[in-house]
C-alpha positions as CSV (number, residue, x, y, z in Angstrom):
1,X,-18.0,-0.6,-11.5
2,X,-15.5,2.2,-12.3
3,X,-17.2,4.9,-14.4
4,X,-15.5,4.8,-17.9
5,X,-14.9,8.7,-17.7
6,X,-12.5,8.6,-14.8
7,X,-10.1,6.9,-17.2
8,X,-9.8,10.4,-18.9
9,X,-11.0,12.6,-16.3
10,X,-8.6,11.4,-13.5
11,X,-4.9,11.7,-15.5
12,X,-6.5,15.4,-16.9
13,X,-7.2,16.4,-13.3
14,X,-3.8,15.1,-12.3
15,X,-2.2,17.2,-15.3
16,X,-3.7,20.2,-14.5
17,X,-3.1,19.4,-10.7
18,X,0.8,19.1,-11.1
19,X,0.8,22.1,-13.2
20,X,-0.8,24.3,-10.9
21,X,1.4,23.0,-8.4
22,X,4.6,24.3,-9.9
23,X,3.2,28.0,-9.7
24,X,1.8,28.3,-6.3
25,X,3.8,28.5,-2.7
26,X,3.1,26.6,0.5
27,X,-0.2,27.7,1.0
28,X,-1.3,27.3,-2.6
29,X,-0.5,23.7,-2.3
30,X,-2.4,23.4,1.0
31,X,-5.0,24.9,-0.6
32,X,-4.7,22.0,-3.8
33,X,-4.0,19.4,-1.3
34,X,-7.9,20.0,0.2
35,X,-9.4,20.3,-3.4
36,X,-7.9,17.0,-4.4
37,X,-9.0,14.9,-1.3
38,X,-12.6,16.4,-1.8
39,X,-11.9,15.8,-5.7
40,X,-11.3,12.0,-4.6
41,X,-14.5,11.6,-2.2
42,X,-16.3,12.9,-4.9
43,X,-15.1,10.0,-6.8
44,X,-15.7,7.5,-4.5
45,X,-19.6,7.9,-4.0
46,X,-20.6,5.8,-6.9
47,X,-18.2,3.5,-6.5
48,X,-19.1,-0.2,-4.2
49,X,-17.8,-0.8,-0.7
50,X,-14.8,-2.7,-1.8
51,X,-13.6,-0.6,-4.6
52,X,-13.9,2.3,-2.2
53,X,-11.6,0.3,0.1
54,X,-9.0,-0.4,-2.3
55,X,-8.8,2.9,-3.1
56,X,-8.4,4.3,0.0
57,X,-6.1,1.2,0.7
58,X,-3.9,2.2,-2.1
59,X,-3.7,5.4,-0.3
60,X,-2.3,4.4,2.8
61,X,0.0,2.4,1.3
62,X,1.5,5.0,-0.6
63,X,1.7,7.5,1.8
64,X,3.8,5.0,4.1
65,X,5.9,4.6,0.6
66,X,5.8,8.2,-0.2
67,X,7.4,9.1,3.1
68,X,9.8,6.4,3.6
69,X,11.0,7.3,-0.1
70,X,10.8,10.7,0.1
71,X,11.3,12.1,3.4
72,X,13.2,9.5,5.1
73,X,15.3,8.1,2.3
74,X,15.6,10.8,-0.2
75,X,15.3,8.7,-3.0
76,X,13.2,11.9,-4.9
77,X,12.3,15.2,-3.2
78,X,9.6,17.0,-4.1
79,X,9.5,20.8,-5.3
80,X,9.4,22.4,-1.3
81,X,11.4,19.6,-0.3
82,X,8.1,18.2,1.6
83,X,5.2,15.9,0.8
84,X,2.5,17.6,-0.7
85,X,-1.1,17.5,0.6
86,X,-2.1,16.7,-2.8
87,X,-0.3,13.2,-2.7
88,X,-2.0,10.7,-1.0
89,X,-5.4,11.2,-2.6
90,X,-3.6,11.8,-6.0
91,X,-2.5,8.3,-5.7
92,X,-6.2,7.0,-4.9
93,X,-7.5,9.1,-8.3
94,X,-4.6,7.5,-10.1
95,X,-5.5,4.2,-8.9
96,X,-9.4,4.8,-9.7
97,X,-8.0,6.1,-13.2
98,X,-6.0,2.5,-14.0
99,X,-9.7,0.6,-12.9
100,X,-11.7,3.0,-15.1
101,X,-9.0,2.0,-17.9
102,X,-9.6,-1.8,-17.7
103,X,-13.1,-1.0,-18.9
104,X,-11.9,0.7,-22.1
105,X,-9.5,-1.5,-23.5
106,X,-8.7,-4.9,-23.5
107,X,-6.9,-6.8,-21.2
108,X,-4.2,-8.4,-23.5
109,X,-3.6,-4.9,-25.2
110,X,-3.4,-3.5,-21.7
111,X,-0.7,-5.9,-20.5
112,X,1.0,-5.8,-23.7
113,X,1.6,-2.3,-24.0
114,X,2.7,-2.5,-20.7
115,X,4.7,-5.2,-21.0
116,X,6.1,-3.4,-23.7
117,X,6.7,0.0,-22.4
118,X,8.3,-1.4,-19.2
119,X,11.4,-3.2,-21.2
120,X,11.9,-1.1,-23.1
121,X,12.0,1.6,-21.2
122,X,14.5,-0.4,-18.9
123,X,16.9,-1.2,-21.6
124,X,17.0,2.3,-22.7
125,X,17.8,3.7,-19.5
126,X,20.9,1.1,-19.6
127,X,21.6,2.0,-22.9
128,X,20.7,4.8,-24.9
129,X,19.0,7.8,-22.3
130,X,21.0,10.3,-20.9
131,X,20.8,9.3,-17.7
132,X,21.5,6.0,-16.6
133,X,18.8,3.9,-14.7
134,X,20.2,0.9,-13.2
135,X,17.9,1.1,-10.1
136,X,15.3,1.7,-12.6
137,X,16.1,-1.7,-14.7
138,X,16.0,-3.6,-11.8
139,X,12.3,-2.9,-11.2
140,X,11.2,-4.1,-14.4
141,X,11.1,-7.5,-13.7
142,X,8.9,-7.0,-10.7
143,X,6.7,-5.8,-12.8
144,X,6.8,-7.6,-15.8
145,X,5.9,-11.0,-12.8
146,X,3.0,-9.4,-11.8
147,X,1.5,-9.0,-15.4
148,X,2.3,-12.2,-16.1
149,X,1.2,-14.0,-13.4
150,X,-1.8,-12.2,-11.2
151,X,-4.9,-12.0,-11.6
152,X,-4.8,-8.7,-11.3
153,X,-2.9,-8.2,-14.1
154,X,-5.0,-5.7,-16.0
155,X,-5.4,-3.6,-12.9
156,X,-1.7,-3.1,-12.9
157,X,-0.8,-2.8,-16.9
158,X,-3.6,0.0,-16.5
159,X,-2.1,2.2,-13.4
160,X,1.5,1.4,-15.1
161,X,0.5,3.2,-18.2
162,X,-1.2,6.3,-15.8
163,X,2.0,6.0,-13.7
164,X,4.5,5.9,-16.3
165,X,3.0,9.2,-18.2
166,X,2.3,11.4,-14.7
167,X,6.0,10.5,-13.5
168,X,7.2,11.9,-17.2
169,X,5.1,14.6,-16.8
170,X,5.9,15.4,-13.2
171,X,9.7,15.3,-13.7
172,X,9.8,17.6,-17.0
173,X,7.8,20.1,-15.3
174,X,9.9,20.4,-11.9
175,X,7.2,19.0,-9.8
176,X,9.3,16.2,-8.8
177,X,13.2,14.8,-9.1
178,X,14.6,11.8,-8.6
179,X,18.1,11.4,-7.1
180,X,20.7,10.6,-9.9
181,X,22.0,7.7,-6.8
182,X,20.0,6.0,-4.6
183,X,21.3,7.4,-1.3
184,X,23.3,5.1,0.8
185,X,23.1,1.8,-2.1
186,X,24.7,4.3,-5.1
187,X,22.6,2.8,-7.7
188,X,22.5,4.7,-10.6
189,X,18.8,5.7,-11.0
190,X,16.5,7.4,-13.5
191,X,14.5,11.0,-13.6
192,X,11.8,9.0,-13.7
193,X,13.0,5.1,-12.9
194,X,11.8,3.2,-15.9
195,X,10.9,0.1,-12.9
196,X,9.0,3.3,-10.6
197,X,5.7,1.8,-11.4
198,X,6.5,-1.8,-9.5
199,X,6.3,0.3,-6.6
200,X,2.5,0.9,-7.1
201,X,2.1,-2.5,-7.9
202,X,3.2,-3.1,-4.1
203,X,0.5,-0.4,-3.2
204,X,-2.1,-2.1,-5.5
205,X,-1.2,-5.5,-4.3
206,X,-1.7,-4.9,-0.7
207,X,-5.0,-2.7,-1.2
208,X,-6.0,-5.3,-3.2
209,X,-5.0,-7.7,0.0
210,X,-6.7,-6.2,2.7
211,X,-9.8,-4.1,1.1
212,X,-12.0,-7.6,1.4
213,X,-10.9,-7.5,5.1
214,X,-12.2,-4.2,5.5
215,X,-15.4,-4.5,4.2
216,X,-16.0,-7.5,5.8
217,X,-15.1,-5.7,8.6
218,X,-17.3,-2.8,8.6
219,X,-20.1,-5.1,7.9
220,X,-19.8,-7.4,10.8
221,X,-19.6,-4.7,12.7
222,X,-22.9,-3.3,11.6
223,X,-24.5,-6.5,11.5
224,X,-23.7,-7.1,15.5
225,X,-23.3,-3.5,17.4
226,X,-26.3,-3.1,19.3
227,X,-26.4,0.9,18.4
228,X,-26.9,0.2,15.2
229,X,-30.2,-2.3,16.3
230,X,-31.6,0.2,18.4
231,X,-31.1,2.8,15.7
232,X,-33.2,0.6,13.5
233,X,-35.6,-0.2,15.9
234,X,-36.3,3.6,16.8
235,X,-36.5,4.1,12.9
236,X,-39.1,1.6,12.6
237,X,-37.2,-0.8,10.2
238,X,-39.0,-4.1,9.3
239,X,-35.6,-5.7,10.0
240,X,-34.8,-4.6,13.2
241,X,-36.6,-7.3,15.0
């Protein structure tokens, strides 16, 4: 199970880690890209096989989305106009953040307040926010499907509520920008999108997808590779016969 702290410690490490981010150059941000994927290892140890696969599932997924969005589409750019090293295993500590969430509050007052936040985010980017958020809007329903239908659900109320206050956080300090039009479509779209966190929910879904796979996988493969029978035998293991 997901330690209880990581629901605290995760977004605070986040916080701190877009923060730093905005006064440091290219180097700097190499050098916070390392200390977050070691940051994330770290957070895997005590963690089971397949929650350790989700994560890391989650952060494949998101890098694919993180460069087709970023770099290839220019839906958002980030502050040096690149993908930061910090990313991909940011999104795996968010991820471990929403699990570690489920386990300190309740599942119907996660999925309402997600619920919740979600419309009414999306009707105020149509209506009342600066900046309007049509592209935003239309991700809402995704979202609002998943939580009322998956199994899941909890998982994803959880990361939406991580995801919804780092993306206000990021934007307000300069770390990231969304583009006022989705290039090429000319959507209208938000600084955050009020419907950004349906994108995780895509990352979560197919983590959640193939992490059995994996560990079902790795096991197999233990179970029949003759390397690993002689390594037992040389050991001496009682079960290597």
């Amino acid at each position: 199970m997901t330690p209880r702290a990581y629901a605290l410690a995760g977004p605070a490490y986040l916080a701190a880690l877009l923060a730093t981010d905005t006064q440091v150059s290219y180097p700097g941000q190499l050098a916070l890209g390392a200390l977050t994927w070691i940051a994330l290892l770290l957070a895997l140890r005590p963690l089971a096989p397949l929650a350790r696969a989700q994560a890391l599932g989650v952060v494949a997924f998101a890098t694919v989305g993180e460069v087709t969005g970023s770099l290839v589409w220019g839906v958002y750019h980030y502050r040096l106009h690149n993908l930061p090293l910090f990313i991909p295993p940011a999104h795996g500590i968010v991820y471990l953040s929403g699990l570690a969430l489920t386990r300190v509050v309740s599942v119907r007052k996660l999925v309402a307040a997600a619920a919740a936040g979600s419309i009414g985010w999306g009707l105020a980017g149509l209506t009342v926010l600066p900046r309007l958020d049509v592209a935003g809007a239309i991700g809402v329903p995704l979202l609002c499907l998943f939580l009322w239908r998956s199994r899941a659900r909890a998982t994803y109320a959880a990361v939406f509520i991580v995801v919804a206050a780092l993306e206000l956080y990021g934007t307000s300090i300069g770390t990231w920008r969304w583009a006022r039009t989705l290039p090429g479509l000319g959507i209208a779209d938000g600084n955050p999108p009020s419907g950004v966190a349906s994108g995780y929910v895509w990352f979560d879904v197919m983590a959640m997808l193939v992490a059995p796979l994996l560990v079902a996988g790795v096991h197999w493969r233990y179970e029949v590779d003759p390397r690993s029978v002689r390594a037992s035998q040389a050991l001496g293991r009682p079960d290597a016969a």
